[in-house]
Structure formats: structure tokens, C-alpha cells
C-alpha positions in Angstrom: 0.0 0.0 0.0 1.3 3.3 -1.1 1.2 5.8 2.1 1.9 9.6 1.2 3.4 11.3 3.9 2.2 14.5 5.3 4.3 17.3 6.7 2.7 16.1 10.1 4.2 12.4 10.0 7.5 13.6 10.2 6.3 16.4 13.4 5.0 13.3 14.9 8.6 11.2 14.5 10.2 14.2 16.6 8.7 12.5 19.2 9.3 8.6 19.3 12.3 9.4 21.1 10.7 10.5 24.1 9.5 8.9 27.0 5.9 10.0 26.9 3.2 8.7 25.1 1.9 9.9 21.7 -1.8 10.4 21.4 -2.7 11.7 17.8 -6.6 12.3 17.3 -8.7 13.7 14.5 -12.0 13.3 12.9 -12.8 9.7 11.4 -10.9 8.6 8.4 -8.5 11.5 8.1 -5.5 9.2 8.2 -4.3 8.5 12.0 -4.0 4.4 11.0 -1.8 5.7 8.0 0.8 7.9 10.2 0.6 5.4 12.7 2.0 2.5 10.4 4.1 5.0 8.7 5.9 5.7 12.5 5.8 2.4 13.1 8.1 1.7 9.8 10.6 4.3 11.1 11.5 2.4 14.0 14.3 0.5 13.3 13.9 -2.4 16.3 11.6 -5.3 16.0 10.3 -5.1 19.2 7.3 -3.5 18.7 3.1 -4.2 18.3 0.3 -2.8 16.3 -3.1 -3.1 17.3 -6.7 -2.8 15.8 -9.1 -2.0 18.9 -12.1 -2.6 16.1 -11.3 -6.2 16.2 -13.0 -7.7 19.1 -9.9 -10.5 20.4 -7.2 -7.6 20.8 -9.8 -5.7 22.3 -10.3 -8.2 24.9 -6.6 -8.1 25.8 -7.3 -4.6 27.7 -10.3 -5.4 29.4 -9.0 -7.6 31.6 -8.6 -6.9 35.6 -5.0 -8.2 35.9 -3.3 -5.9 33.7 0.0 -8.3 33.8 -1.9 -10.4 31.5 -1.9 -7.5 28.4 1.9 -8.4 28.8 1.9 -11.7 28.6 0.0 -11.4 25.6 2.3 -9.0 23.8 5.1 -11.8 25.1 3.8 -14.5 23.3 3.7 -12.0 20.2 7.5 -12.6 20.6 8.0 -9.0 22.1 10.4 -8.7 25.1 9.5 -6.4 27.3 12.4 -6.4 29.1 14.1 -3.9 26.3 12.7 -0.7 24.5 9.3 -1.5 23.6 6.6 0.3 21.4 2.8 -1.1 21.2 0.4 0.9 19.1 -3.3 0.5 19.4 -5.8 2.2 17.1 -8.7 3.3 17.9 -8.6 3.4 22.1 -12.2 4.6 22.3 -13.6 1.9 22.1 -12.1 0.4 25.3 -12.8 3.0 28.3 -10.8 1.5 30.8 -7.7 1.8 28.6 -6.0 4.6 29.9 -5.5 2.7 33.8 -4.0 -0.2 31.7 -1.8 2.0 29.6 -0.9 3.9 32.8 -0.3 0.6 35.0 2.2 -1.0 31.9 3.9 2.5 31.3 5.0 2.9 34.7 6.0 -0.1 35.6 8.0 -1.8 32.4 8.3 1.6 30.4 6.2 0.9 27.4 6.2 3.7 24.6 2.7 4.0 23.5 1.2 5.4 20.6 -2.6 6.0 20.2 -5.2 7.0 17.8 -8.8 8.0 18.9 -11.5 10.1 16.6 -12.2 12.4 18.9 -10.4 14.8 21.7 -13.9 14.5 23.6 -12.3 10.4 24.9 -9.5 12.4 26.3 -11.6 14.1 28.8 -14.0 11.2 29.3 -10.8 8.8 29.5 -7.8 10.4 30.5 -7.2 11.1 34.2 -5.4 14.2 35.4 -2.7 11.1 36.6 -1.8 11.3 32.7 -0.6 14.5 33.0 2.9 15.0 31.4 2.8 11.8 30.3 1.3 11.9 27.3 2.0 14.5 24.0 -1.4 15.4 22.0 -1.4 15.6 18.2 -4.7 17.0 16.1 -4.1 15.4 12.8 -7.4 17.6 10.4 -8.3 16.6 6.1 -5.7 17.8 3.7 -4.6 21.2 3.3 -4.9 22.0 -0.3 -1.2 21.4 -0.9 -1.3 18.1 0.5 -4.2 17.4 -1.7 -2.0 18.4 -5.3 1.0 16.0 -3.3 -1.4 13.5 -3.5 -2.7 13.8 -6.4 1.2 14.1 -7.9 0.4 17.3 -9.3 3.2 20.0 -8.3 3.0 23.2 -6.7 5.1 26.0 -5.1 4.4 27.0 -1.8 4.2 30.5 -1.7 4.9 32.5 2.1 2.8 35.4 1.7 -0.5 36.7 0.7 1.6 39.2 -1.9 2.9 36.3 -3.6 -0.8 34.5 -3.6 -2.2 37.1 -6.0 -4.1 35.6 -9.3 -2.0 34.3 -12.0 -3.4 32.8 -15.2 -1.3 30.6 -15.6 -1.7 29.2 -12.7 -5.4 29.6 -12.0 -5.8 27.5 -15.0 -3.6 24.8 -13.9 -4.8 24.2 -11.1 -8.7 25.6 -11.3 -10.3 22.1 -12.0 -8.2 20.8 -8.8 -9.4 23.6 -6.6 -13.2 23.0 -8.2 -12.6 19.4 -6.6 -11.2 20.1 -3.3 -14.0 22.8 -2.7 -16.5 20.4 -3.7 -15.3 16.9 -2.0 -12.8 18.2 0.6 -10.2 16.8 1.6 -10.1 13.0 3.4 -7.6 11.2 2.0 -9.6 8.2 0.9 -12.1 11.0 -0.9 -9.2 12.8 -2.6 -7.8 9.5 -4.2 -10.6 8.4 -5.5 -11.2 9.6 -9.3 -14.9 8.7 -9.4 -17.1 11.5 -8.2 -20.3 9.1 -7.5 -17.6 6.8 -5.9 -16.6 9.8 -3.9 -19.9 10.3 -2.4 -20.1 7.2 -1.5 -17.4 7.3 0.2 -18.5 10.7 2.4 -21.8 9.0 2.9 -19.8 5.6 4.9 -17.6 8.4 6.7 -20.8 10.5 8.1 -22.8 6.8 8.4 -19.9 5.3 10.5 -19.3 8.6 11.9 -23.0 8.5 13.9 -23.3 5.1 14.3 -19.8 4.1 16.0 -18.1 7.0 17.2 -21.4 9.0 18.5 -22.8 5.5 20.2 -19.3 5.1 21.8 -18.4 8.7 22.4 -22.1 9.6 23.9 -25.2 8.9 25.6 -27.3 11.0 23.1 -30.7 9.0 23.3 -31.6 10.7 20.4 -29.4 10.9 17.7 -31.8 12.1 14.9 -31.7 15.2 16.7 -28.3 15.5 16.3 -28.2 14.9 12.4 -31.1 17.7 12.3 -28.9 19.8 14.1 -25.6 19.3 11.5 -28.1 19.7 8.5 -29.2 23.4 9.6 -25.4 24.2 10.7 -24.2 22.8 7.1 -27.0 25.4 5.3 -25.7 28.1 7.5 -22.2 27.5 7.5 -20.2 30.9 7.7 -23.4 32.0 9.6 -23.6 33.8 13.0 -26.3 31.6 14.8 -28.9 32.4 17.4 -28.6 29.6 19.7 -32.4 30.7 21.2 -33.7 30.7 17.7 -31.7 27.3 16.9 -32.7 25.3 19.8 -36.8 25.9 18.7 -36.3 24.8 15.3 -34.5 21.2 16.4 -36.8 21.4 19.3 -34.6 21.0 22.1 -33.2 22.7 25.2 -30.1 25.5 25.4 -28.6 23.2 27.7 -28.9 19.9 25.1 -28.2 22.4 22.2 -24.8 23.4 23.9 -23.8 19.8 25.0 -24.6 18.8 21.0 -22.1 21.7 19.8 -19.6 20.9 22.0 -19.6 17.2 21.2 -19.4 18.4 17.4 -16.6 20.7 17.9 -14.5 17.8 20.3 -15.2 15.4 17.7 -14.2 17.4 14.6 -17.0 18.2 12.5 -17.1 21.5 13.0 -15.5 24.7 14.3 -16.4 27.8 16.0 -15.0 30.9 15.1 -15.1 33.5 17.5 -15.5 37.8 16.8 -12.6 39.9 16.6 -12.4 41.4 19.9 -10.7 44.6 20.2 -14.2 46.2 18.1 -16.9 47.9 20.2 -17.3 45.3 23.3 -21.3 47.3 23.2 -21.8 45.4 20.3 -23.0 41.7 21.3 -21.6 39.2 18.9 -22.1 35.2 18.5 -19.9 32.6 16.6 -20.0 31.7 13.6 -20.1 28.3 12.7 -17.8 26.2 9.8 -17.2 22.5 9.3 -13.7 21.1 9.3 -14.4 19.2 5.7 -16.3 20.5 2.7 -17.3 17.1 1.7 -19.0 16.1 5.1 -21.0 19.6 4.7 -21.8 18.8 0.9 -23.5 15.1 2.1 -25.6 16.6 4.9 -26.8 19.8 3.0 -26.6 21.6 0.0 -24.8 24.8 0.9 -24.6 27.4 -1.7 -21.2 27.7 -4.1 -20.5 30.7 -2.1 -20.8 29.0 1.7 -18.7 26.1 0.5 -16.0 28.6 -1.1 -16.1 30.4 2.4 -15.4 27.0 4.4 -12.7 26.0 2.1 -10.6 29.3 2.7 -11.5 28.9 6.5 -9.7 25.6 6.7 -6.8 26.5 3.7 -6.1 29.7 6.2 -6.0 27.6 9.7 -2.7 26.3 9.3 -1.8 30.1 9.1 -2.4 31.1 12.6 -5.5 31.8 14.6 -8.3 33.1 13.4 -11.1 35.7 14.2 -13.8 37.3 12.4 -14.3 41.3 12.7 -17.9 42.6 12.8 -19.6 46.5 13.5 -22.9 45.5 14.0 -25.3 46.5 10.6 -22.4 48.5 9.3 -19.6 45.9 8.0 -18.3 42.5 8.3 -15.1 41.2 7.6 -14.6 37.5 7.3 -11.4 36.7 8.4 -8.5 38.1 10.7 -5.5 36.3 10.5 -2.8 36.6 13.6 -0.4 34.7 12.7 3.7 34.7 13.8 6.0 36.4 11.6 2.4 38.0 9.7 1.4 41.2 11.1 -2.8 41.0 11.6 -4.3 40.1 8.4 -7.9 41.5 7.2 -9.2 38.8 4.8 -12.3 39.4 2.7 -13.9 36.2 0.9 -15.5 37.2 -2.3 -16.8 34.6 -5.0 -16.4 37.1 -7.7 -14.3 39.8 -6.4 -14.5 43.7 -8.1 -12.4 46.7 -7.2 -15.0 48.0 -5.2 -14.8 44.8 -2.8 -10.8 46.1 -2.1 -12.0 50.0 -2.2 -14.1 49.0 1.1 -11.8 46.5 2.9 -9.4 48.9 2.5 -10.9 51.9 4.7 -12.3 49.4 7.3 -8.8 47.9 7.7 -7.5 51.3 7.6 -9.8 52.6 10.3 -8.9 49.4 12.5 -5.6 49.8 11.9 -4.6 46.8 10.3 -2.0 47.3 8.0 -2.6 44.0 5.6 -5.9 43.5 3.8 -6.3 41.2 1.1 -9.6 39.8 -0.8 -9.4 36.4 -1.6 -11.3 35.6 -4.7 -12.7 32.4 -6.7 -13.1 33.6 -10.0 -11.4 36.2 -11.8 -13.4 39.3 -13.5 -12.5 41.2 -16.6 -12.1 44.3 -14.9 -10.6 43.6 -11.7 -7.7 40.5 -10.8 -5.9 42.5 -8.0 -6.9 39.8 -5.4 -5.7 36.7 -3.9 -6.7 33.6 -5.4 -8.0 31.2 -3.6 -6.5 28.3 -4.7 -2.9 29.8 -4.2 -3.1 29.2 -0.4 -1.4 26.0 0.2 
């Protein structure tokens, strides 16, 4: 099997020489089994285990009460335990007494561990403050839009500022029919690699369907879980969207309280993000989040969102890898989508236009020059006759 490694593998790697255990989580399917084996081939000592916790007989090798016995087993694997060791296991939700089993045999014998879960939500369910500085967290998210052209062998330079991202022909029509794809499908690796577009939604379909019927029923007690896929529907339509939780909790029919436990589930599980208001504007000015899900595809299965939404959420998760974000809103008056604070980037004003004009720059321009922000850039689709001064959107890698 051919495994294409991503910039994050090799981050990951820094780490198998340390004592503590790696943990590397992420929304289902986006490739923690991959980077797993991958590690696992760059350690050079036999002495080491994987382990699939979806099969039921190496499940039951945790969930026994003498814990000695997990060691026997991984004896009779021909491990010995009594030299640097490395066990992975994949996918440690689904046994919640794990983490006293992983603690008891990484105290005692020393046993470098590295796990995958789909969610960060097991970690607080799970992990017991006794972990703590034990363990070294990795968020592994869908493919950046650079990773998607690496796997798709088409190449690409990287470019380091928003100056250099601005449109080129050339390269818009190079790459356009890629970027169409990656806005439309996202960007899980199984998705991206398939060719077949029917085959691709096929594929999202077994993500989301897998997605609510093992990790929600193993992550939750949610006794009702069509609630829950009402609630991702109306979130996918309004993507980019301020919500009003009061106004949102009537139309699924449920409680604030249910409504917030459901979002934060969501959010700790990696379907979708909230993105919080700039905050030095007017504090008088009462602002909620605005809501965006971590893969296009997932939000083109549940939903249709409008070209425009889905453009939006693609630049969203093309500019996290950037630094943190923010969105900047005066009430009625204006709304900027995106401010970028990033190291080594001076606070960015970002404008998201489908099909930008000269008129869209004219007005970023004397908001950010009023706020004091010394970059401002619109980042556009498609190009018009009159105006191409803008970032393209498929120049952010």
C-alpha cells in the first residue's frame, strides 16, 4: 500500500524518542491508522506491536482486571518487554478502561505507546489528570490544499505570503479544475484519491454513516441521535453564519442546555468549528460565533450549501494552518470574514468574495485602515475582466 506522507508524520517522529506517550486524534478517516504505520516503519527495532481496537480478540486483551496479562500477551507476540518497547493501538475509544491499563504498563515496564482516537472529547471522558505529562497530544485535520495536489502528484510552489498568492493565469488555469474538486469533495484522503465522483460520495456518505453510528454511540449517551443529524443539516446550510442559539434550539426542538452539550460534542469530535469575533471592536456590540465544518465534503452530504458558503469554508480551513483566526464585525455596518494573527504575519484583514470587483478592495481597505490593520487582502474564486488585483483562492497551500 502506497502511504503519502504528510508534513505532520514527520512532526509526529520528533517524538518517538521521548519517554511520553503519543496520542494523535482527529476526525474519522482522516488518516491517524496511516501515520501510525508509517511511524511504526521508522522504527528501526523489531520489538514493537500494532493493534486494531475494532477487532474484538485484541480488544479483549485490555479489558482484563490483571493488567499483567496484556503483557503476557504481547510476550507470546515474541516481544520482550524487558528492552525498549513500542505497542500501538488504534482506535482506544472503544475500550474506556484503557487509559489505567496503559498507565499501570507505562510505569511499571516503560512501554512507549502510541494511540489514535477520533475524537479529543475520549481524552476528557478517559484520561485522568494522573496522565498528565505523560502523554504528547497531536490533532491530525483533512488535507490542506497542498497536501491534496502532493497526492494527487500534481506540483505546486508554496508560496509564504499573501503578496505572492495574488491571481495568476497561468496558474489559475492549472490548477482551477483541482481547486473546483477540493471545494466540492474536501479533503479526506480516501475521498481525494478516488477519481470517481459518484464513488466519492459514497465514500462521504460511509464516513458520516460510521461517523454517527460508531463514534457518537461510543463517544455519547445522546438518546436521540436524529436530533443531532437535524442539528448538522441546519449548521451545514448556515455555514459561515452567526447563529442564534435561542432561535436554533426551537427549530430542532430542544433545550439551550442539550443544544450546547450537542455543539460541544461536534466541535470535540471534529465536524465543525467555531469561530469567535474579533475582539478589540466595540465590546457594546453583542456578537455570537460563527459556525464552519472542518471538511467540505461532510458539509456537501448533509446539506446543500450554496457555491459561495462552501468557497467560504474552504478558505477557513486552507487559512487555519496560518495562525488563529477571528472574524471582525460592527454591527449592521460591515463584516469582515477573516482576521488572521499569525507569527511572523502582522494582523491580516481577509475578505472572501466569490467574484471579487475593485469596489470589494475600495471598502476592505478603509475598514482595515480605520482598524488599523495594516494588511488586507480579498481572496477571490473567479477572476473578472475588470478587476484581478486579489488573492486567489487556490494559491493558499
Amino acid at each position: 500500500m502506497t502511504i503519502f506522507e504528510r508534513p505532520i508524520f514527520k512532526e509526529i517522529a520528533k517524538a518517538l524518542s521521548d519517554s511520553r506517550i503519543i496520542v494523535i486524534t482527529g476526525m474519522h478517516r482522516v488518516g491517524k491508522t496511516t501515520a501510525v504505520r508509517w511511524l511504526m516503519d521508522q522504527i528501526s527495532t523489531n520489538n514493537k506491536l500494532f493493534m486494531d481496537l475494532e477487532r474484538l480478540d485484541q480488544r479483549a486483551v485490555f479489558e482484563e482486571q490483571n493488567y499483567d496479562l496484556a503483557l503476557n500477551y504481547f510476550r507470546n507476540q515474541g516481544l520482550d518487554p524487558s528492552k525498549s518497547m513500542t505497542i500501538a493501538l488504534d482506535d482506544i475509544q472503544y475500550v474506556p478502561s484503557l487509559p489505567s491499563v496503559i498507565k499501570y504498563l507505562y510505569d511499571r515496564y516503560g512501554i512507549k505507546f502510541i494511540l489514535t482516537g477520533s475524537s479529543s472529547f475520549y481524552l476528557k471522558n478517559y484520561f485522568s489528570e494522573s496522565m498528565a505529562g505523560r502523554k504528547i497530544i497531536y490533532e491530525m485535520f483533512p488535507l490542506s490544499f497542498g497536501e491534496f495536489l502532493n497526492f494527487k502528484g500534481i506540483p505546486y510552489y508554496r508560496r509564504h505570503s499573501f503578496s505572492e498568492m495574488l491571481f495568476d493565469k497561468h496558474e489559475y488555469e492549472r490548477l482551477k479544475a483541482h481547486y473546483d474538486e477540493f471545494i466540492k469533495y474536501g479533503g479526506l484522503p480516501n475521498v481525494v484519491l478516488e477519481p470517481n465522483p459518484e464513488v466519492k460520495r459514497e465514500i462521504l456518505n460511509d464516513i458520516f454513516s460510521s461517523y454517527i453510528n460508531i463514534d457518537v454511540q461510543s463517544l455519547a449517551d445522546f438518546r436521540k441521535i436524529g436530533e443531532l443529524q437535524q442539528l448538522l443539516q441546519i449548521l451545514a446550510i448556515r455555514m459561515g453564519n452567526r447563529i442564534d442559539y435561542s432561535k436554533l434550539s426551537l427549530i430542532v426542538g430542544i433545550s439551550r442546555p442539550t443544544l450546547n452539550e450537542y455543539l460541544e460534542f461536534l466541535k470535540k469530535t471534529y465536524i465543525i468549528y467555531q469561530l469567535p469575533a474579533y475582539s478589540s471592536v466595540d465590546k457594546s456590540v453583542s456578537l455570537g460565533k460563527k459556525f464552519y465544518f472542518r471538511d467540505n465534503g461532510i458539509a456537501s452530504i448533509l446539506a446543500h450549501p450554496g457555491e459561495g458558503a462552501l468557497y467560504e469554508n474552504a478558505i477557513f480551513n486552507q487559512l487555519r494552518d496560518y495562525g488563529e483566526l477571528a472574524y471582525l464585525s460592527k454591527g449592521k455596518e460591515f463584516e469582515i470574514d477573516f482576521i488572521l494573527n499569525a507569527e511572523n504575519i502582522e494582523e491580516t484583514a481577509l475578505e472572501v468574495m466569490y467574484h471579487p470587483v475593485e469596489t470589494d478592495e475600495n471598502k476592505l481597505q478603509k475598514i482595515a485602515k480605520k482598524y488599523k490593520f495594516r494588511n488586507c487582502w480579498v481572496v477571490g474564486r473567479y477572476p473578472t475582466p475588470e478587476f484581478e488585483k486579489f488573492v486567489w483562492g487556490g494559491s493558499i497551500f
